[in-house]
N, CA, C and O atoms as a printed pandas DataFrame, in Angstrom:
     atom_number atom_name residue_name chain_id  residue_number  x_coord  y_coord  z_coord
0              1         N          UNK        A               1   25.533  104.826   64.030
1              2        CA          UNK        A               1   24.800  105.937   64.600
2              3         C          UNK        A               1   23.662  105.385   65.438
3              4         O          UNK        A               1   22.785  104.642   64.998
4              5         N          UNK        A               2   23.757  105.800   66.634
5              6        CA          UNK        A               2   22.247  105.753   67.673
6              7         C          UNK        A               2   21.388  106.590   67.493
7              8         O          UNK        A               2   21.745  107.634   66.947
8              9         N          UNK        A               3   19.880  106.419   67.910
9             10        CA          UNK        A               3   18.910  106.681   67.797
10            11         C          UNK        A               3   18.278  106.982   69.076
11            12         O          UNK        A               3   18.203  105.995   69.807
12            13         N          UNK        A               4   17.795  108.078   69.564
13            14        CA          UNK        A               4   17.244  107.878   70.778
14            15         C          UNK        A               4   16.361  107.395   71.039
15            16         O          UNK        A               4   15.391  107.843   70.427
16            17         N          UNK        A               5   16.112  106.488   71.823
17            18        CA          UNK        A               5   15.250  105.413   71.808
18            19         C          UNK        A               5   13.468  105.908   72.130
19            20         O          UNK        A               5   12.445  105.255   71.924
20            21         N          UNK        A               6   13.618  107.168   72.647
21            22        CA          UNK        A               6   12.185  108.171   73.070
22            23         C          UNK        A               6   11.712  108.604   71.974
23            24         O          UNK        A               6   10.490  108.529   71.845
24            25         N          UNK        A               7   12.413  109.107   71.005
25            26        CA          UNK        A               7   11.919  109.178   69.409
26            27         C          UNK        A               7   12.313  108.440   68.404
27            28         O          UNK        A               7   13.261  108.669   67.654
28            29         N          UNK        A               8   11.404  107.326   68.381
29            30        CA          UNK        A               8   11.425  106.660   67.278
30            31         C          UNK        A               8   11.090  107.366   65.914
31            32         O          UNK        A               8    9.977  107.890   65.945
32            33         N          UNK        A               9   11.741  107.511   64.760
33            34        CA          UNK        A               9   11.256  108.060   63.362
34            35         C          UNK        A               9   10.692  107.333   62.990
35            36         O          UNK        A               9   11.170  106.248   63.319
36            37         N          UNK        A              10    9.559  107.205   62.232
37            38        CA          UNK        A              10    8.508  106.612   61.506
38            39         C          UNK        A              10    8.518  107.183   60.403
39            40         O          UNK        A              10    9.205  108.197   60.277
40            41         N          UNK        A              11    7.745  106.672   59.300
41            42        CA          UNK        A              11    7.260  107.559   58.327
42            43         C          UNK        A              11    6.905  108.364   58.526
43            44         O          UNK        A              11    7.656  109.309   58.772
44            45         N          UNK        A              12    5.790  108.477   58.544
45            46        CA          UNK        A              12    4.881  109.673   59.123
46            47         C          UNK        A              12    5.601  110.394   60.098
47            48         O          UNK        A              12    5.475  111.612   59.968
48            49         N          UNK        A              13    6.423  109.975   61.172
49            50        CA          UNK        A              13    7.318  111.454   61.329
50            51         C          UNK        A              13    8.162  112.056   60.477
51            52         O          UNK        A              13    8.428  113.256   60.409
52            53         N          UNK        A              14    8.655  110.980   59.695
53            54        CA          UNK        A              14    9.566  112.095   58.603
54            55         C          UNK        A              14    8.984  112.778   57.643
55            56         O          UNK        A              14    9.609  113.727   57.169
56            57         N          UNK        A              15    7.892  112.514   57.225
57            58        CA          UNK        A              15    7.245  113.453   56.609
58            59         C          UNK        A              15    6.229  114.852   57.245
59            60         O          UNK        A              15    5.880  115.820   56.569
60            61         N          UNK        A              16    5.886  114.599   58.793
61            62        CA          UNK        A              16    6.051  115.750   59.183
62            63         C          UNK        A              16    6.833  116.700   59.356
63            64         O          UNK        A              16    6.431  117.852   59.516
64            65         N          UNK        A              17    9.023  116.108   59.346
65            66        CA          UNK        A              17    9.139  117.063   59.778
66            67         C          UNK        A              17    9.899  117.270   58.126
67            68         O          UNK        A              17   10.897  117.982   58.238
68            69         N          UNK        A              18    9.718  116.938   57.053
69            70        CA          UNK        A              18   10.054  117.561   55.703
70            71         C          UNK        A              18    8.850  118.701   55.298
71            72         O          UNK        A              18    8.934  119.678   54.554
72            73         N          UNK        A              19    7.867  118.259   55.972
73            74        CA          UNK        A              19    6.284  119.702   55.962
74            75         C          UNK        A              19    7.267  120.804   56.784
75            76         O          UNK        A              19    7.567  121.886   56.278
76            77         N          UNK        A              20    7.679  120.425   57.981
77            78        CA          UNK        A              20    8.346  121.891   58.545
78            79         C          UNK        A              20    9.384  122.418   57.962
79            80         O          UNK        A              20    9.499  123.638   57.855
80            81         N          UNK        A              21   10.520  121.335   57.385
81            82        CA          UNK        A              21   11.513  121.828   56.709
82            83         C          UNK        A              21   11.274  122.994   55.612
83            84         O          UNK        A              21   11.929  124.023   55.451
84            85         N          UNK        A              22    9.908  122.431   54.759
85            86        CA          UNK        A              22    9.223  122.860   53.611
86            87         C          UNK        A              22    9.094  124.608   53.920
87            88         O          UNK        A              22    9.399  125.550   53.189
88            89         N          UNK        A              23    8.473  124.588   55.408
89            90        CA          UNK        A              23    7.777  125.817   55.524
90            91         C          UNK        A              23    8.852  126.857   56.096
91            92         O          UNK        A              23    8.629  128.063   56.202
92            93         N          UNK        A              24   10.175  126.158   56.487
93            94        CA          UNK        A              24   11.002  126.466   57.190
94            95         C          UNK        A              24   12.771  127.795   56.135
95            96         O          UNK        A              24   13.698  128.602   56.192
96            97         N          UNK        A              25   11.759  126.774   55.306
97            98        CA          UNK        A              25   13.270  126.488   53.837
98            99         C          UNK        A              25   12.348  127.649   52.936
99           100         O          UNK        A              25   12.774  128.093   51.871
100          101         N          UNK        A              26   11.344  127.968   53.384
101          102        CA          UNK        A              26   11.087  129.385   52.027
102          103         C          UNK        A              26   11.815  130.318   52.413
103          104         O          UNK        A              26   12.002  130.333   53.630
104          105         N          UNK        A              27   12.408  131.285   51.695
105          106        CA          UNK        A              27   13.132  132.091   51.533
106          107         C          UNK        A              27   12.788  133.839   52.753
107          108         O          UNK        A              27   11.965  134.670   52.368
108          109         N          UNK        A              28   13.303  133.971   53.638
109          110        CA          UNK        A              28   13.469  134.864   54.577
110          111         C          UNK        A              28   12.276  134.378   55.817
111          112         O          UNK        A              28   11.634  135.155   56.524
112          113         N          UNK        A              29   12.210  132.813   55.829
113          114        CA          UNK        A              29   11.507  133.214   56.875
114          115         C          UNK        A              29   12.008  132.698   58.107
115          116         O          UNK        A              29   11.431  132.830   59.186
116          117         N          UNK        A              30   13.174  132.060   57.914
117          118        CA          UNK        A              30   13.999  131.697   59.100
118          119         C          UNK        A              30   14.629  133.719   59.983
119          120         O          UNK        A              30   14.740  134.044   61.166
120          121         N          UNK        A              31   14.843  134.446   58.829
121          122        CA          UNK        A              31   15.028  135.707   59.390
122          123         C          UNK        A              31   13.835  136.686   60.081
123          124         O          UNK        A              31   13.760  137.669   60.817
124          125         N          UNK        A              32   13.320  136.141   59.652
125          126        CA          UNK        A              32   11.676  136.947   60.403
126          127         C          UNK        A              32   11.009  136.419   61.141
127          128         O          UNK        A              32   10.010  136.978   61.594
128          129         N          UNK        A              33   11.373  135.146   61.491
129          130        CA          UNK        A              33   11.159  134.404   63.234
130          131         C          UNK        A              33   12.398  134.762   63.579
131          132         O          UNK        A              33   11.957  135.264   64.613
132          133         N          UNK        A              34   13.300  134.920   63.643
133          134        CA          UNK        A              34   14.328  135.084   64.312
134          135         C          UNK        A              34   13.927  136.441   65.244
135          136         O          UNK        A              34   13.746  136.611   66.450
136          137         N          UNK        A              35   13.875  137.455   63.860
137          138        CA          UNK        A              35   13.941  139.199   64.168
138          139         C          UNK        A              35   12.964  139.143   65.384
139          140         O          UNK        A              35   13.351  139.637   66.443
140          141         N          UNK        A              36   11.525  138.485   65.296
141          142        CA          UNK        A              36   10.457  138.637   66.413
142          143         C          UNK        A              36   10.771  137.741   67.429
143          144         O          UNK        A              36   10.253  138.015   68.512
144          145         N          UNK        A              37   11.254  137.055   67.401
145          146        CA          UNK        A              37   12.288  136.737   68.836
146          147         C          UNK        A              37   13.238  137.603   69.197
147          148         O          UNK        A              37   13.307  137.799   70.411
148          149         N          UNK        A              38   14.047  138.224   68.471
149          150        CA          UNK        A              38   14.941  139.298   69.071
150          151         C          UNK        A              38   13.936  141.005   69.623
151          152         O          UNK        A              38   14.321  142.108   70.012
152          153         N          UNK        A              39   12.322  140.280   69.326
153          154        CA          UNK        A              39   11.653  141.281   69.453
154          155         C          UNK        A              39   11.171  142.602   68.720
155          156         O          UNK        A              39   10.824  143.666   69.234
156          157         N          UNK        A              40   11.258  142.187   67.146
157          158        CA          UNK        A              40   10.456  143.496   66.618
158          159         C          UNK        A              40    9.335  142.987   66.688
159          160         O          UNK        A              40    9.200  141.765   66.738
160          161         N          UNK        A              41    7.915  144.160   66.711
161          162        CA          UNK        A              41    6.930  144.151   66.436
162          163         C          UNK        A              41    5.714  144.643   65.603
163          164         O          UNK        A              41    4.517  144.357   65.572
164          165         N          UNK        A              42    6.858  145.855   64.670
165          166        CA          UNK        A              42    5.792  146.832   63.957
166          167         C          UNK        A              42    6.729  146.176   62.627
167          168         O          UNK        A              42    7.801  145.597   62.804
168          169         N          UNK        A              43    6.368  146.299   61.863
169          170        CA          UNK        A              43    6.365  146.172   60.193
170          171         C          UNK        A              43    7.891  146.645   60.285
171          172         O          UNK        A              43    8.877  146.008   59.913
172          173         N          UNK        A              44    7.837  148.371   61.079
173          174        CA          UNK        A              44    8.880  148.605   60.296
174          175         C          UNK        A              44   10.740  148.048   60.880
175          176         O          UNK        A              44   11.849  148.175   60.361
176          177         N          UNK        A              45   10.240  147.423   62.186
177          178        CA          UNK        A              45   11.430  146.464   63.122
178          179         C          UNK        A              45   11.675  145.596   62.392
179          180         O          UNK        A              45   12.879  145.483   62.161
180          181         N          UNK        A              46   10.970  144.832   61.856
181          182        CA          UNK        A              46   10.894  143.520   60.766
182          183         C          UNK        A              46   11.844  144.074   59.893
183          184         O          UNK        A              46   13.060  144.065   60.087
184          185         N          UNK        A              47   11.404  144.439   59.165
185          186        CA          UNK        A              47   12.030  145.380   57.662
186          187         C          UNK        A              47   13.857  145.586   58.570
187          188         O          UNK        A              47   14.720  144.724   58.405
188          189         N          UNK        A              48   14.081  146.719   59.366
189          190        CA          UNK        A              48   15.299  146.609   59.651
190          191         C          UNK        A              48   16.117  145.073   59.920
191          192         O          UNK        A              48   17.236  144.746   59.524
192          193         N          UNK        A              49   15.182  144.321   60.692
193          194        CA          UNK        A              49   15.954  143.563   61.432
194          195         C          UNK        A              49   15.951  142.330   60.402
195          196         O          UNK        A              49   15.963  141.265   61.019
196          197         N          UNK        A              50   15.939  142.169   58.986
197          198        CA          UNK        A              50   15.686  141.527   58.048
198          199         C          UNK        A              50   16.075  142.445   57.084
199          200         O          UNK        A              50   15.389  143.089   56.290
200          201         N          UNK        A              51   17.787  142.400   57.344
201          202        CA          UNK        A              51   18.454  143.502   55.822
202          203         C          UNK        A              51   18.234  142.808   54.320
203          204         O          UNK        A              51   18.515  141.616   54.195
204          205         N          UNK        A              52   17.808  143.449   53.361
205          206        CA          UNK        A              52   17.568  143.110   51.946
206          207         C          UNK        A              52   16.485  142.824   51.214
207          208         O          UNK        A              52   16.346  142.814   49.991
208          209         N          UNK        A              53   15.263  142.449   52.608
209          210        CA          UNK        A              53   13.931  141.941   52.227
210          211         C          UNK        A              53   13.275  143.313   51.584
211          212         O          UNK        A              53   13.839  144.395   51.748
212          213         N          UNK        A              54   12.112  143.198   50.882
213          214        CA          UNK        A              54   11.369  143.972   50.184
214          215         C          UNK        A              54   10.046  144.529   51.309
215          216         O          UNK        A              54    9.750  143.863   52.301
216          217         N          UNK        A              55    9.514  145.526   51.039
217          218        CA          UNK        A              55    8.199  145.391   51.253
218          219         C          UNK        A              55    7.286  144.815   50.969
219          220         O          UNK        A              55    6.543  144.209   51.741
220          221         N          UNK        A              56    7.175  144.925   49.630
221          222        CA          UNK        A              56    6.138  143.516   49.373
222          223         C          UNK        A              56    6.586  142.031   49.883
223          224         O          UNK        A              56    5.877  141.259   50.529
224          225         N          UNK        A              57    8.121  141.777   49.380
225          226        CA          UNK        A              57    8.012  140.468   50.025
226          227         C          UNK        A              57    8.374  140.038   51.879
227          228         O          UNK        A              57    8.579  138.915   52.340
228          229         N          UNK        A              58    8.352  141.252   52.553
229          230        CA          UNK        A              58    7.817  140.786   53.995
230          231         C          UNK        A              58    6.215  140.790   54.248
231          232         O          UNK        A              58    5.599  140.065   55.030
232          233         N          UNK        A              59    5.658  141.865   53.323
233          234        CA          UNK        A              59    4.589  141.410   53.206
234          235         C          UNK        A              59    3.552  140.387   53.398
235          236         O          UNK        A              59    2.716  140.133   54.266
236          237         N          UNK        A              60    3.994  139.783   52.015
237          238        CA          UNK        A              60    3.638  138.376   51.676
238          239         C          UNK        A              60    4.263  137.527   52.995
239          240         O          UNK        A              60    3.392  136.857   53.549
240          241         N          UNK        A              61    5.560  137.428   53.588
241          242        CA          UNK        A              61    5.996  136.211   54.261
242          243         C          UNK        A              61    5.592  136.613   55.568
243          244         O          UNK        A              61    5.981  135.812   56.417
244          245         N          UNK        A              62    4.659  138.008   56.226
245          246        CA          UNK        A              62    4.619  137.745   57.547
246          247         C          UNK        A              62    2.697  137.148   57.253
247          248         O          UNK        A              62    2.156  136.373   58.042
248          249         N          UNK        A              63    1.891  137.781   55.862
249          250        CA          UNK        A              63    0.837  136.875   55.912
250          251         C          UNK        A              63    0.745  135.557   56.048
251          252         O          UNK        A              63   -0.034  135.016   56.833
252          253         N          UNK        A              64    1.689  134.842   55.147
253          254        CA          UNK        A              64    2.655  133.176   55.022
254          255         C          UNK        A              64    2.206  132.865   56.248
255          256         O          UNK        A              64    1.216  132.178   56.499
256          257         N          UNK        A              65    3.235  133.581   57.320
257          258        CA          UNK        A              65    3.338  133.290   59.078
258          259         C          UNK        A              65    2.113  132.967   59.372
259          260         O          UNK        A              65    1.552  131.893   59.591
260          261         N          UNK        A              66    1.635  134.532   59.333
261          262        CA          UNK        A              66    0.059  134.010   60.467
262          263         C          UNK        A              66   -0.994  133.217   59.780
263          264         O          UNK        A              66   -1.857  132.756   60.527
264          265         N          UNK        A              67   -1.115  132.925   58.318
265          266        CA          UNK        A              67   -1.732  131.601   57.751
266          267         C          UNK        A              67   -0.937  130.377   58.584
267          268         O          UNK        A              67   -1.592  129.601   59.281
268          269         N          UNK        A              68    0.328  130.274   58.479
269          270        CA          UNK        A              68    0.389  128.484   59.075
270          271         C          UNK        A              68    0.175  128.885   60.722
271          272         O          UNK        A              68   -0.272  127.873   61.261
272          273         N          UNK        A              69    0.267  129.548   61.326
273          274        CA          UNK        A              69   -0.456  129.937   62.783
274          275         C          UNK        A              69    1.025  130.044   63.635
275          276         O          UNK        A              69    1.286  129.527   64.721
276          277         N          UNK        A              70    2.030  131.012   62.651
277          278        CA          UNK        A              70    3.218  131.017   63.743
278          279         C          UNK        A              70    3.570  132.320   63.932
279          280         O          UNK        A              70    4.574  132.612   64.582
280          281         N          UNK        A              71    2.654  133.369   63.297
281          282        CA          UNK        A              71    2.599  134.352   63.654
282          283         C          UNK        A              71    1.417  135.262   64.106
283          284         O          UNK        A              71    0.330  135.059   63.565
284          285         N          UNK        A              72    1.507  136.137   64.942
285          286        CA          UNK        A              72   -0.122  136.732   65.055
286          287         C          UNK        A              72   -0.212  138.351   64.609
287          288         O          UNK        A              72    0.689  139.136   64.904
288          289         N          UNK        A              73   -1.098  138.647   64.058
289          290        CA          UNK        A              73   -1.110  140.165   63.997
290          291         C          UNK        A              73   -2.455  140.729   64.558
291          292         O          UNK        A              73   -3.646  140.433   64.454
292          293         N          UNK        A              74   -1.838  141.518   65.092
293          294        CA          UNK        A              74   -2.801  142.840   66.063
294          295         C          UNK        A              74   -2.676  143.992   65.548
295          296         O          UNK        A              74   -1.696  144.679   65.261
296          297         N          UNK        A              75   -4.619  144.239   65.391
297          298        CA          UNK        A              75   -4.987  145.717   64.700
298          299         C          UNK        A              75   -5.323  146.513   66.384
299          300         O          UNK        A              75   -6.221  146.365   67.213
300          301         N          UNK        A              76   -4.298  147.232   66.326
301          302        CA          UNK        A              76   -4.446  148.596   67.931
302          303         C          UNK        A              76   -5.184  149.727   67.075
303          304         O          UNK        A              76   -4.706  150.414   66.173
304          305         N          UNK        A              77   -6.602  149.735   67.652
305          306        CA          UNK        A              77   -7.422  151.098   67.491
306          307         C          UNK        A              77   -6.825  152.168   67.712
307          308         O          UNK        A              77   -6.614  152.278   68.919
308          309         N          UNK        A              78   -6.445  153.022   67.127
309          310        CA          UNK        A              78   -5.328  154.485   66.627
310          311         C          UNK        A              78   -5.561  154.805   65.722
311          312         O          UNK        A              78   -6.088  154.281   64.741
312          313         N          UNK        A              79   -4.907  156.432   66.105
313          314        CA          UNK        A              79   -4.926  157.436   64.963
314          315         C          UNK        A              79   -3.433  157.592   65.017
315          316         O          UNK        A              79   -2.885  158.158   65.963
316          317         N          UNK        A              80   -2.437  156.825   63.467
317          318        CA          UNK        A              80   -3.126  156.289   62.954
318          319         C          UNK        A              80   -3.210  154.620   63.427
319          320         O          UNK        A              80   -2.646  154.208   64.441
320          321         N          UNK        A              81   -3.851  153.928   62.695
321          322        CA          UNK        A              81   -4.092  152.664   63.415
322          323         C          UNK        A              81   -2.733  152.291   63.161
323          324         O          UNK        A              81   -1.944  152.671   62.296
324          325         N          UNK        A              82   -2.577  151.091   64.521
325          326        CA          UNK        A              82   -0.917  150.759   64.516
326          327         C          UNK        A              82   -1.129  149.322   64.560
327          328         O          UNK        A              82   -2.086  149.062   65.289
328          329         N          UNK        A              83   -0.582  148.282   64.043
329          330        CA          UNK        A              83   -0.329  146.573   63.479
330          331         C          UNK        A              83    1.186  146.446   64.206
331          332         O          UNK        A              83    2.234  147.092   64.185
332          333         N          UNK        A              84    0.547  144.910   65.034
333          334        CA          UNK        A              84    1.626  144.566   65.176
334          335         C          UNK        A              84    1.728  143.045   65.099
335          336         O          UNK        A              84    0.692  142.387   65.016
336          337         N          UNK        A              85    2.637  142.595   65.118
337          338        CA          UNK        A              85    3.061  140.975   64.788
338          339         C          UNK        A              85    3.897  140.562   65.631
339          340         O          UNK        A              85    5.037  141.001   65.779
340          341         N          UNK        A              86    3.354  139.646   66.266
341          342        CA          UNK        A              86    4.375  138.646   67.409
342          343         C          UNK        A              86    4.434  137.097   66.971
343          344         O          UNK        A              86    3.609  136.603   66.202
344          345         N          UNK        A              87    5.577  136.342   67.586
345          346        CA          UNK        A              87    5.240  135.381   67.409
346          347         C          UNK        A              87    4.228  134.322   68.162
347          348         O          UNK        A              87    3.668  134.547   69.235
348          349         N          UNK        A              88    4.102  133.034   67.322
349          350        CA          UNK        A              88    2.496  132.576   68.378
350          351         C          UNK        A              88    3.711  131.797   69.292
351          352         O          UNK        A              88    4.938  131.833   69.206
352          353         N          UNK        A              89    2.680  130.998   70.307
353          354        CA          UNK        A              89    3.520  129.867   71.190
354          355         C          UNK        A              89    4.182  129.041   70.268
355          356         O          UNK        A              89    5.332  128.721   70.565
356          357         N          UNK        A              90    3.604  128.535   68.981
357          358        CA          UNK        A              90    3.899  127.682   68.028
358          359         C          UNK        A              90    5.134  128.121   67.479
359          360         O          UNK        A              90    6.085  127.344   67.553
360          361         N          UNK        A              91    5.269  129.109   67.000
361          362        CA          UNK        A              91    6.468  129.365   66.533
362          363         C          UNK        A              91    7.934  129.841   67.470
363          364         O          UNK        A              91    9.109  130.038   67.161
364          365         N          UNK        A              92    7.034  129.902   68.939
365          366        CA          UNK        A              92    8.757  130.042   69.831
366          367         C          UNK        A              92    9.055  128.346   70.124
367          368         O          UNK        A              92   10.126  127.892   70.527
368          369         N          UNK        A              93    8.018  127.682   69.859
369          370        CA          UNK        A              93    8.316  126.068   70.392
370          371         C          UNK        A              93    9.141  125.597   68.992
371          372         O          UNK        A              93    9.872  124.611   69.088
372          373         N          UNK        A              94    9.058  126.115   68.023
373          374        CA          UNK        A              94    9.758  125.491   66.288
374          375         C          UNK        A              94   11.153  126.295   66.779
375          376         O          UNK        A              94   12.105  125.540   66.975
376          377         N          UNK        A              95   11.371  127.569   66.978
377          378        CA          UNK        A              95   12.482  128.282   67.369
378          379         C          UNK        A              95   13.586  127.689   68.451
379          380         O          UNK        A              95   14.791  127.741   68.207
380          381         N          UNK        A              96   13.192  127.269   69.353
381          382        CA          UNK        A              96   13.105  125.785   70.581
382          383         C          UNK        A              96   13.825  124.836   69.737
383          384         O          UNK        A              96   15.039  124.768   69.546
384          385         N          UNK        A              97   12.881  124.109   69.260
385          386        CA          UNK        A              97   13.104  122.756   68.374
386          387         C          UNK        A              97   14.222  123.066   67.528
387          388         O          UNK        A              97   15.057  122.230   67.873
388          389         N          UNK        A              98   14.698  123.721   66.689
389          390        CA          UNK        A              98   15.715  124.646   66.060
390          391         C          UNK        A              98   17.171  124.307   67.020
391          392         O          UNK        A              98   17.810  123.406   66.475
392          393         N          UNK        A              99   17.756  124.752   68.152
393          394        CA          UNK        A              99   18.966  125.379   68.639
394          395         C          UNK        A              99   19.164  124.222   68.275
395          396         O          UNK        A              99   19.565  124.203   67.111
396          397         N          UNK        A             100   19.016  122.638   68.996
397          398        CA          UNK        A             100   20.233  121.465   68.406
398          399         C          UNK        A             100   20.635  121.685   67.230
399          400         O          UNK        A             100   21.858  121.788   67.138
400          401         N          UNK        A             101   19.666  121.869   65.665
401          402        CA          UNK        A             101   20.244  121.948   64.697
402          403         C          UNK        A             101   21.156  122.877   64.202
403          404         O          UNK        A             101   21.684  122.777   63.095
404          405         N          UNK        A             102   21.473  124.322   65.476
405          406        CA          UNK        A             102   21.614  125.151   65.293
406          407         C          UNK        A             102   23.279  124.730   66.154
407          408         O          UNK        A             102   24.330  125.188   65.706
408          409         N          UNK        A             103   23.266  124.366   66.652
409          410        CA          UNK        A             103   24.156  123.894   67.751
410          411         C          UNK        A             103   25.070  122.791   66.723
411          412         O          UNK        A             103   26.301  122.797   66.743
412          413         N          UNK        A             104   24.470  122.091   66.059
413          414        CA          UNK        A             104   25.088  120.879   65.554
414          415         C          UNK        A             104   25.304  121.669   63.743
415          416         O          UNK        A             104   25.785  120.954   62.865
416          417         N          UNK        A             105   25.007  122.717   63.510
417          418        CA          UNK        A             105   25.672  122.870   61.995
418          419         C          UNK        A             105   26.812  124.084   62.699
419          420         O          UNK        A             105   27.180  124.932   61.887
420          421         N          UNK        A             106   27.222  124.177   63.733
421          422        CA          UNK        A             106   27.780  125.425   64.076
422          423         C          UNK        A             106   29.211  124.451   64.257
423          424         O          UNK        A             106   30.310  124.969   64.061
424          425         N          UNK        A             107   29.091  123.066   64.631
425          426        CA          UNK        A             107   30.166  122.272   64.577
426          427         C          UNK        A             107   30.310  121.924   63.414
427          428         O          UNK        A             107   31.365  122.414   63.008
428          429         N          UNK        A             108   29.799  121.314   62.611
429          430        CA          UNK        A             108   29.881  120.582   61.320
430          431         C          UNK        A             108   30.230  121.660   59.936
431          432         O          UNK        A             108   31.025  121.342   59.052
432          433         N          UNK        A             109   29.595  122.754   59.956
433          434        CA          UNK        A             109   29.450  123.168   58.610
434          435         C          UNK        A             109   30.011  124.256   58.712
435          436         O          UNK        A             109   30.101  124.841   59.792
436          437         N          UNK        A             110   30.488  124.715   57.595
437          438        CA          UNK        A             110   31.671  125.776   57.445
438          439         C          UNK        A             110   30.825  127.013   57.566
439          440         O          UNK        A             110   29.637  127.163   57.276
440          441         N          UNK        A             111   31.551  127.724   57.975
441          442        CA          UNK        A             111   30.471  129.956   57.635
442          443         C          UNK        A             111   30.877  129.842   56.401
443          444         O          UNK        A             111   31.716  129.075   55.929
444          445         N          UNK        A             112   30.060  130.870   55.766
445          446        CA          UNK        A             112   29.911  131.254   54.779
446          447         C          UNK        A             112   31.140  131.783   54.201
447          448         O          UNK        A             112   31.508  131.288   53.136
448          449         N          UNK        A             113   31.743  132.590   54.664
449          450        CA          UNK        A             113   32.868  133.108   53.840
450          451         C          UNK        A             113   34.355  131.856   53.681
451          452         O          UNK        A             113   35.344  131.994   52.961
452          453         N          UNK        A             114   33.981  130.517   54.769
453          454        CA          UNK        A             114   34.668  129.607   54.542
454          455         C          UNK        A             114   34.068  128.653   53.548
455          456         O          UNK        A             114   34.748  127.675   53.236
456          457         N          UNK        A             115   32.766  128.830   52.961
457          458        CA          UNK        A             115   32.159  127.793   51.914
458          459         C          UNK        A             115   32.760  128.194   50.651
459          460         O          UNK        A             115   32.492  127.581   49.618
């Protein structure tokens, strides 16, 4: 196997990118960067576009988001007040970084109903 010679892995890169894997690999949040790339923005787009999740636990995982800084939420002065959540630059550049792996398990690894 070759290595591209422009990215060398180091330690310290592989343990940055097992920190992203980390943050990547909690449970619904690969579906809720996705959904706000396909463009929801209110709570309740999320919720559809993320079948099975809870309220509380989108909750919790879109606060998750905008703590590590890959999501943002906006309070719009309204009656009633209206919240919305986009993604930051940070998280369309991880979404980015994503398609090879996305590209390369679409060859390699079976769908689901073939696992």
């Amino acid at each position: 196997m070759t290595r591209p010679s422009d990215s060398p892995v180091d330690e310290e890169s592989c343990h940055r990118i097992l920190r992203a894997l980390d943050i990547l690999g909690v449970r619904w949040t690969g579906p809720i960067l996705l959904a706000g790339a396909r463009g929801a923005r209110r709570f309740k787009e999320y919720r559809a576009l993320v079948p099975g999740i809870s309220d509380p636990q989108l909750t919790l995982r879109l606060k998750q988001l905008q703590s590590r800084g890959l999501m943002e939420r906006t309070v719009v002065p309204s009656t009633p007040v209206q919240i919305t959540y986009a993604l930051t630059p940070d998280a369309e550049e991880l979404i980015s970084a994503l398609q090879p792996l996305s590209h390369w398990s679409e060859r390699n690894l079976p769908t689901r109903s073939e696992a």
